[in-house]
Rosetta silent file (secondary structure, phi, psi, omega in degrees, C-alpha in Angstrom):
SEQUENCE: XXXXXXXXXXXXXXXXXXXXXXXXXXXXXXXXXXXXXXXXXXXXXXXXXXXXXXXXXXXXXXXXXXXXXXXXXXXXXXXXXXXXXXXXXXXXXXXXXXXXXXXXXXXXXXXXXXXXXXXXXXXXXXXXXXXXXXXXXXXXXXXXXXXXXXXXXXXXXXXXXXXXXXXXXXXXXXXXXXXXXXXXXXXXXX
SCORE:     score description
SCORE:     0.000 S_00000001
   1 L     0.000  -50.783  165.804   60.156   13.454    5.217 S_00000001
   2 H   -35.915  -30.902  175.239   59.225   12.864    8.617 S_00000001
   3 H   -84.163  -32.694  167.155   56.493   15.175    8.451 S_00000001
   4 H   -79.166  -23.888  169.115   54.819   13.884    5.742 S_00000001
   5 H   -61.152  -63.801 -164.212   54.424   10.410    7.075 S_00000001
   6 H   -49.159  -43.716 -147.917   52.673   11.658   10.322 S_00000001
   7 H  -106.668   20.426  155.077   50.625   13.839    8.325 S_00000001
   8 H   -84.082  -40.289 -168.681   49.724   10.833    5.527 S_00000001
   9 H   -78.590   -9.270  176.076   48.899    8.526    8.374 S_00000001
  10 H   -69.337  -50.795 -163.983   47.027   11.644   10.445 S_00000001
  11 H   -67.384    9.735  178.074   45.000   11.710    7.127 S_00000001
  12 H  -109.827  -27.597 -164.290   44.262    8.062    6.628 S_00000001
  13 H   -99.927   13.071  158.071   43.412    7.529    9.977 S_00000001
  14 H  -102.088  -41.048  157.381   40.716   10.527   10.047 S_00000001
  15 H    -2.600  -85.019 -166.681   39.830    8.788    6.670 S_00000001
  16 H   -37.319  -72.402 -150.478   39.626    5.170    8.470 S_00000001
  17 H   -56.939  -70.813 -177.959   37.390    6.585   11.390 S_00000001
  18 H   -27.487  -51.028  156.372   34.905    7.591    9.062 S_00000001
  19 H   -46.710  -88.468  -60.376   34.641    4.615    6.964 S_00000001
  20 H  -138.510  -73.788 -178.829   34.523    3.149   10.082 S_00000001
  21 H   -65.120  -23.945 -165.502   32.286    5.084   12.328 S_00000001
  22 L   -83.662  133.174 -148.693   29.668    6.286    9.700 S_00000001
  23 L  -159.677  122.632  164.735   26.781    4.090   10.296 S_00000001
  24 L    92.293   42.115 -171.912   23.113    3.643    8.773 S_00000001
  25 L  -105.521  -15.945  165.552   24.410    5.088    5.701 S_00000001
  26 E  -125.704  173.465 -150.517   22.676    2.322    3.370 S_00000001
  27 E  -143.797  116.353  160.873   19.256    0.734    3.535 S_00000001
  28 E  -117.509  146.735 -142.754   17.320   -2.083    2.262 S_00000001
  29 E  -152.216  124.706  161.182   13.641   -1.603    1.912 S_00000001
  30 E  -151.332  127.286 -175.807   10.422   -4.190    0.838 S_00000001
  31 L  -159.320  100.836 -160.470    7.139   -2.606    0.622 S_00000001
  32 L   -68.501 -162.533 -157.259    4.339   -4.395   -0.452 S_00000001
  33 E  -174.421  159.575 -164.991    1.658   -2.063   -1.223 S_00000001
  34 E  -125.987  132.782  167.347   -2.008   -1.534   -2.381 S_00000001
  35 E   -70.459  148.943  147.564   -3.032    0.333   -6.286 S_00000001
  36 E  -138.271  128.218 -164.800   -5.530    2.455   -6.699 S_00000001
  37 E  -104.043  146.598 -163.947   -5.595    3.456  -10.596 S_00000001
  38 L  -135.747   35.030 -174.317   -6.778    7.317  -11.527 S_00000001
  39 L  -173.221  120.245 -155.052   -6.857    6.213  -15.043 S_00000001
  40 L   -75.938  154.442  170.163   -8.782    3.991  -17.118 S_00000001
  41 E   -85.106   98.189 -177.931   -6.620    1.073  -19.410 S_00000001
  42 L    72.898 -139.636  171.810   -7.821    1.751  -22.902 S_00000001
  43 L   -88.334  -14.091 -177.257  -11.458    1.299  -23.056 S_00000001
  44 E   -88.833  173.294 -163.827  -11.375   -0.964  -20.045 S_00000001
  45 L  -115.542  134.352 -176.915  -11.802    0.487  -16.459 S_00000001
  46 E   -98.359  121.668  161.980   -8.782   -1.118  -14.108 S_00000001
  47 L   -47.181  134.356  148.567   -9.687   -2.624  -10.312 S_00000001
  48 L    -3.646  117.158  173.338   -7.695   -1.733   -7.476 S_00000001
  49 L   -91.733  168.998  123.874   -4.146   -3.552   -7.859 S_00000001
  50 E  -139.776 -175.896 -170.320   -1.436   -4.561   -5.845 S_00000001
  51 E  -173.891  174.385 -177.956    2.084   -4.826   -5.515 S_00000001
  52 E  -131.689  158.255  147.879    5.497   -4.820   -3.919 S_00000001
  53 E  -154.924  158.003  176.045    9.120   -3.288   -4.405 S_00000001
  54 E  -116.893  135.309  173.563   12.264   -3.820   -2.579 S_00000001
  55 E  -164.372  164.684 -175.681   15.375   -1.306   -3.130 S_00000001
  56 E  -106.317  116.391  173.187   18.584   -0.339   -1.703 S_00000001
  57 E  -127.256  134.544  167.148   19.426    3.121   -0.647 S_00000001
  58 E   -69.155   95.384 -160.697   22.817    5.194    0.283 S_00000001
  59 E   -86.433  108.729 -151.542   21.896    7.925    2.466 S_00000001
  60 L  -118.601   23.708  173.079   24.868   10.027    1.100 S_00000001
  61 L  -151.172  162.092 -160.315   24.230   13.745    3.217 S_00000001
  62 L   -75.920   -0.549  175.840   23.101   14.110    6.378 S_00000001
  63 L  -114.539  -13.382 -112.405   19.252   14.000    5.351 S_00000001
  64 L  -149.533  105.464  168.335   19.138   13.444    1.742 S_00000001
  65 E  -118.161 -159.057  175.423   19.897    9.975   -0.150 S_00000001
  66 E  -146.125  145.143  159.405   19.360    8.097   -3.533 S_00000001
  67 E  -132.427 -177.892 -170.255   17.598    4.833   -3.695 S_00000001
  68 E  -142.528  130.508 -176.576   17.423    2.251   -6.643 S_00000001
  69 E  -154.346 -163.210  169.926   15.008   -0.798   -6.534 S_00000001
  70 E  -126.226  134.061 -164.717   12.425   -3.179   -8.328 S_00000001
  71 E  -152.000  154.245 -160.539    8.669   -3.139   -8.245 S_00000001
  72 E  -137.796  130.088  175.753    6.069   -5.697   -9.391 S_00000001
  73 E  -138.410  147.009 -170.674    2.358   -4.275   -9.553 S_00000001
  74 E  -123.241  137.764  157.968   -0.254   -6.447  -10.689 S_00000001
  75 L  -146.442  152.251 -139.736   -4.449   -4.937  -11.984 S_00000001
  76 L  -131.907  134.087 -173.722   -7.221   -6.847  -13.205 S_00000001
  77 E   -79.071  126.103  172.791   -9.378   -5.579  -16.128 S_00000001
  78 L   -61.583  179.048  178.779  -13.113   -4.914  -15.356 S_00000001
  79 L    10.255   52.928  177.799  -15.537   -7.214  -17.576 S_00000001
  80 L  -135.292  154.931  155.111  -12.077   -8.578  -19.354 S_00000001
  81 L   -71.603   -6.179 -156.302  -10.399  -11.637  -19.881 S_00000001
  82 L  -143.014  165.031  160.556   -7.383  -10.243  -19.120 S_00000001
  83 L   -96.768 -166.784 -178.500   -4.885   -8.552  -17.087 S_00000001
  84 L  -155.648  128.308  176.064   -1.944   -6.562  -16.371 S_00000001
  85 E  -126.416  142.666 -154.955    1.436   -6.531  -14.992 S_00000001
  86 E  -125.953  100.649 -169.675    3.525   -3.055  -14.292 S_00000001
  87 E  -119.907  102.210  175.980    7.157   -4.365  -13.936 S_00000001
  88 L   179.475  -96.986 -173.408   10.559   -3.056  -13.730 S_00000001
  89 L  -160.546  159.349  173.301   12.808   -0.568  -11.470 S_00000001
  90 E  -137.455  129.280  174.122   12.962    2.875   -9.656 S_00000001
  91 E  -123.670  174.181 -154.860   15.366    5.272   -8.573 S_00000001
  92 E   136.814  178.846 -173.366   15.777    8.376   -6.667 S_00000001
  93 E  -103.486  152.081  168.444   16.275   10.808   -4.201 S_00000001
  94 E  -144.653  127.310 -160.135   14.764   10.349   -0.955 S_00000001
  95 L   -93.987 -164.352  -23.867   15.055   13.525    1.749 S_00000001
  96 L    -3.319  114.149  174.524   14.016   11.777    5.594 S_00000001
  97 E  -131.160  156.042 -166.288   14.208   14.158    8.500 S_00000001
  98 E   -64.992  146.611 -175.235   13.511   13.879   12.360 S_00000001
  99 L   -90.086  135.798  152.067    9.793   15.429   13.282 S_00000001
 100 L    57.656 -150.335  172.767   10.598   17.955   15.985 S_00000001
 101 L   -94.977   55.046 -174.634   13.102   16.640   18.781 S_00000001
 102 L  -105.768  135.677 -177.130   11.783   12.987   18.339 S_00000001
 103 L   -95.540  -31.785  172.001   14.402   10.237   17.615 S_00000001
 104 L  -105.824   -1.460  164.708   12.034    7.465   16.157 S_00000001
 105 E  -115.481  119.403 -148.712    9.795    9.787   14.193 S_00000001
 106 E  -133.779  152.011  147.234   10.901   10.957   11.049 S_00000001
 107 E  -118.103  174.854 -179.204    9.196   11.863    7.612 S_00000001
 108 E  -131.878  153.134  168.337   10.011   11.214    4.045 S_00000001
 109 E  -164.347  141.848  176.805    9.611   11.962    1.047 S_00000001
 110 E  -126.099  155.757 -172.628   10.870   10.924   -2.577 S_00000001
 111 E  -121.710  120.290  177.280   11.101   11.939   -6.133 S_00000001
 112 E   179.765 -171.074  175.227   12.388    9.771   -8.941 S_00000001
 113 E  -122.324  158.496  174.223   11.795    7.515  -11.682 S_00000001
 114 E  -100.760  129.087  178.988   10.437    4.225  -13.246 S_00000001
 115 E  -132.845  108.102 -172.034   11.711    2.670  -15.734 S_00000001
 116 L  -128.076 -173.546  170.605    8.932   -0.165  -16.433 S_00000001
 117 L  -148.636  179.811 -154.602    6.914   -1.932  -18.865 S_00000001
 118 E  -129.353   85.416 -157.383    3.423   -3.212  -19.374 S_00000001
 119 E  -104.875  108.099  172.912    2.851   -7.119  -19.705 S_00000001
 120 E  -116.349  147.360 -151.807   -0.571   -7.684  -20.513 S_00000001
 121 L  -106.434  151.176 -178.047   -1.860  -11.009  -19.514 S_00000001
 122 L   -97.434 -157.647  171.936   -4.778  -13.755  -20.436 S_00000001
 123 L  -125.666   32.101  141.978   -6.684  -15.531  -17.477 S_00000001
 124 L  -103.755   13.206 -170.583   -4.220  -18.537  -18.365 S_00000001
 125 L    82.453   -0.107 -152.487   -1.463  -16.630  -17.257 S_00000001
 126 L  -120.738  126.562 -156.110    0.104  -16.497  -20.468 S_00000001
 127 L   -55.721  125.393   65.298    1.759  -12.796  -21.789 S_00000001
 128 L    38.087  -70.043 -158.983   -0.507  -11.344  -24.676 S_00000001
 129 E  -159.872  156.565  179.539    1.386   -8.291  -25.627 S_00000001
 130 L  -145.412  135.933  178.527    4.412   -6.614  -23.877 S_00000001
 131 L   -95.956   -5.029 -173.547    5.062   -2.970  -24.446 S_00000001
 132 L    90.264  169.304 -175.966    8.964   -3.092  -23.736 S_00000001
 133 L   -69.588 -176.421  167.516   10.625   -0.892  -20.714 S_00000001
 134 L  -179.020  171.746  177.531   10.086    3.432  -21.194 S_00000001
 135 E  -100.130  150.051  152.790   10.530    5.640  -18.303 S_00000001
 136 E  -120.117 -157.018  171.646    7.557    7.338  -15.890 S_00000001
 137 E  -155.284  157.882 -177.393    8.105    9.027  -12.342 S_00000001
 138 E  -126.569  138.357  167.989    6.984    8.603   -9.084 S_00000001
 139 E  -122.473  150.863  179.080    6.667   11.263   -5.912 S_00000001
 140 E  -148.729  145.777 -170.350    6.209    9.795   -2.510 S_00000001
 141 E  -146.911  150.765 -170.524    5.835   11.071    1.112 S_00000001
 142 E  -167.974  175.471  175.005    5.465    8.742    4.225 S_00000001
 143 E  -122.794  149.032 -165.428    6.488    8.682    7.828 S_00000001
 144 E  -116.488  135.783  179.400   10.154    6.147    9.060 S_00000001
 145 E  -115.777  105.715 -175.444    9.318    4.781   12.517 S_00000001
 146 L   -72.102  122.325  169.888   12.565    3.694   14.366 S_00000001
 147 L   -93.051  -17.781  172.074   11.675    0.394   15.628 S_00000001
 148 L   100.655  149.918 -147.500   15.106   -0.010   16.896 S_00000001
 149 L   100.012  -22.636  176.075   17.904   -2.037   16.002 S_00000001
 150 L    99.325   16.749  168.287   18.550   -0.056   12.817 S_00000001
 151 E  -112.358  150.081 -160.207   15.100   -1.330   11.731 S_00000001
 152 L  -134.974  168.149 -169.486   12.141    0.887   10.669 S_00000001
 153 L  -150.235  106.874 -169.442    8.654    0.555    9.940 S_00000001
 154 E  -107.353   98.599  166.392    7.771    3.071    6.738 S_00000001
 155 E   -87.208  164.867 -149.357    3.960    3.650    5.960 S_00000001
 156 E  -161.552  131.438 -157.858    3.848    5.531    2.597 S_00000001
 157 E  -120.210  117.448  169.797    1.526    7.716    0.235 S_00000001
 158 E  -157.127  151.393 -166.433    2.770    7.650   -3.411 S_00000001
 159 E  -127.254  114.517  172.476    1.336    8.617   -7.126 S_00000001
 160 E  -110.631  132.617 -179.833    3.162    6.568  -10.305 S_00000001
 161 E  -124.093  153.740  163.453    2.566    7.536  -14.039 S_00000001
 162 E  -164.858  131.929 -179.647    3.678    5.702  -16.863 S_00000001
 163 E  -115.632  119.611 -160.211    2.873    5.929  -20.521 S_00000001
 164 L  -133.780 -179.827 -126.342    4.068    2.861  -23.008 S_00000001
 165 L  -175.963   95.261  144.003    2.636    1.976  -26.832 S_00000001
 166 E  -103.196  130.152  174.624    0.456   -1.595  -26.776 S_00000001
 167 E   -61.445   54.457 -158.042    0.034   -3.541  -29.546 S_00000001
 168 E   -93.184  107.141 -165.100   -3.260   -5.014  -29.789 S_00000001
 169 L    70.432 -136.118  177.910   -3.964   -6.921  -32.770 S_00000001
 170 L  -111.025   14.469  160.278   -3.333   -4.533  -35.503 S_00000001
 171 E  -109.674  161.950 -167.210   -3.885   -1.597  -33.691 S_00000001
 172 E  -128.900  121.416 -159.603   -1.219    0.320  -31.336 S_00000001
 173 E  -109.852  145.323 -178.130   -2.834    1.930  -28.079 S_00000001
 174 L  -129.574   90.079 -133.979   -1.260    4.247  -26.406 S_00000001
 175 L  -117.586  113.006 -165.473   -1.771    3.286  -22.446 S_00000001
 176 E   -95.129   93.244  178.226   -1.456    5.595  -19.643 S_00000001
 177 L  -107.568   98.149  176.736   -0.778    3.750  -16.121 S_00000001
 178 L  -109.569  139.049 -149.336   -1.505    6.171  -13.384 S_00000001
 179 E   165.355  136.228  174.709   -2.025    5.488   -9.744 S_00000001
 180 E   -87.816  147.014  175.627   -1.747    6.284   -6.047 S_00000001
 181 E   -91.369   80.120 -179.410    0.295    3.767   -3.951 S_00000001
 182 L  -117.343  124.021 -136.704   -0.104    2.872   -0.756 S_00000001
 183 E  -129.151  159.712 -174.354    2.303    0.998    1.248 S_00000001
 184 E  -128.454  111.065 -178.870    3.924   -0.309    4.372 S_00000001
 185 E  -126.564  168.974 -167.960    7.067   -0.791    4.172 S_00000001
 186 L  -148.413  125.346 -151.363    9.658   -2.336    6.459 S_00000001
 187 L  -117.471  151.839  171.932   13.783   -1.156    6.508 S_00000001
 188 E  -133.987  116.891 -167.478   17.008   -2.040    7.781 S_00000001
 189 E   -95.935  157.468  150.116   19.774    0.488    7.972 S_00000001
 190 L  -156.539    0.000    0.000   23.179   -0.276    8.217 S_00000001
């Protein structure tokens, strides 16, 4: 009987120190960011966007995590009244490893998905047509700059597809939003 107490409380208290000890194992991340579209909207041709997301990640190995977030992208139709907004959430894995023996320079890179919709817009602001959420994917590669403090400074390379069904009028378009990302983003581990 004796033995098994010491060796529940040896095990809770290698447990504890882990809990306890493990540190910079989650993340919060906002990183606004500049569009560049590889893909025309319909018949119209789309201008340079921008946009932001924010997410939370669990680093849950020693390189290797998942993150989950929200992202708001906005692009402007050429010669249109109207607009566009690319709205909704992303998850994924994201690998970050140290360059060489360097302690504040690390790269990254993630894989995952979006699951967003397509809010197209008037030039009174007021929503037109909505395609509802669908999924896309995203890949992304960037370099995490320990600024210190558990805070980071992430510049960021990334290419987003998404394909949704708009309604326009009484016809239904089938609208392909593809685009490189490029972003600054700026993290706090803890």
């Amino acid at each position: 009987m004796k033995n098994s107490k010491i060796l529940i409380l040896t095990l809770l208290m290698v447990w504890m120190s882990g809990v306890l000890f493990s540190q910079e194992k989650w993340s919060l991340e906002v990183r606004p960011g500049v569009n560049i579209p590889t893909s025309d909207f319909g018949d119209s041709n789309i201008k340079t966007g921008f946009g932001f997301e924010s997410a939370i990640g669990y680093r849950f190995m020693e390189h290797l995590g998942a993150y989950v977030g929200w992202g708001y992208n906005n692009f402007k139709l050429e010669d249109s009244n109207f607009d566009f907004d690319e709205t909704g959430y992303t998850f994924g894995f994201q690998f970050v490893h140290s360059l060489g023996t360097s302690e504040k320079l690390s790269y990254l890179v993630r894989a995952g998905g979006i699951y967003n919709h397509i809010e197209l817009e008037n030039n009174d602001g007021d929503i037109v047509e909505d395609s509802g959420h669908g999924l896309g994917w995203e890949l992304g590669a960037g370099i995490n700059y320990a600024l210190g403090s558990n805070w980071h400074l992430r510049p960021q390379i990334g290419y987003r597809a998404l394909s949704r069904d708009l309604e326009l009028g009484e016809i239904t378009s089938n609208i392909d939003v593809n685009y490189f990302v490029f972003g600054v983003g700026i993290a706090k581990t803890f």
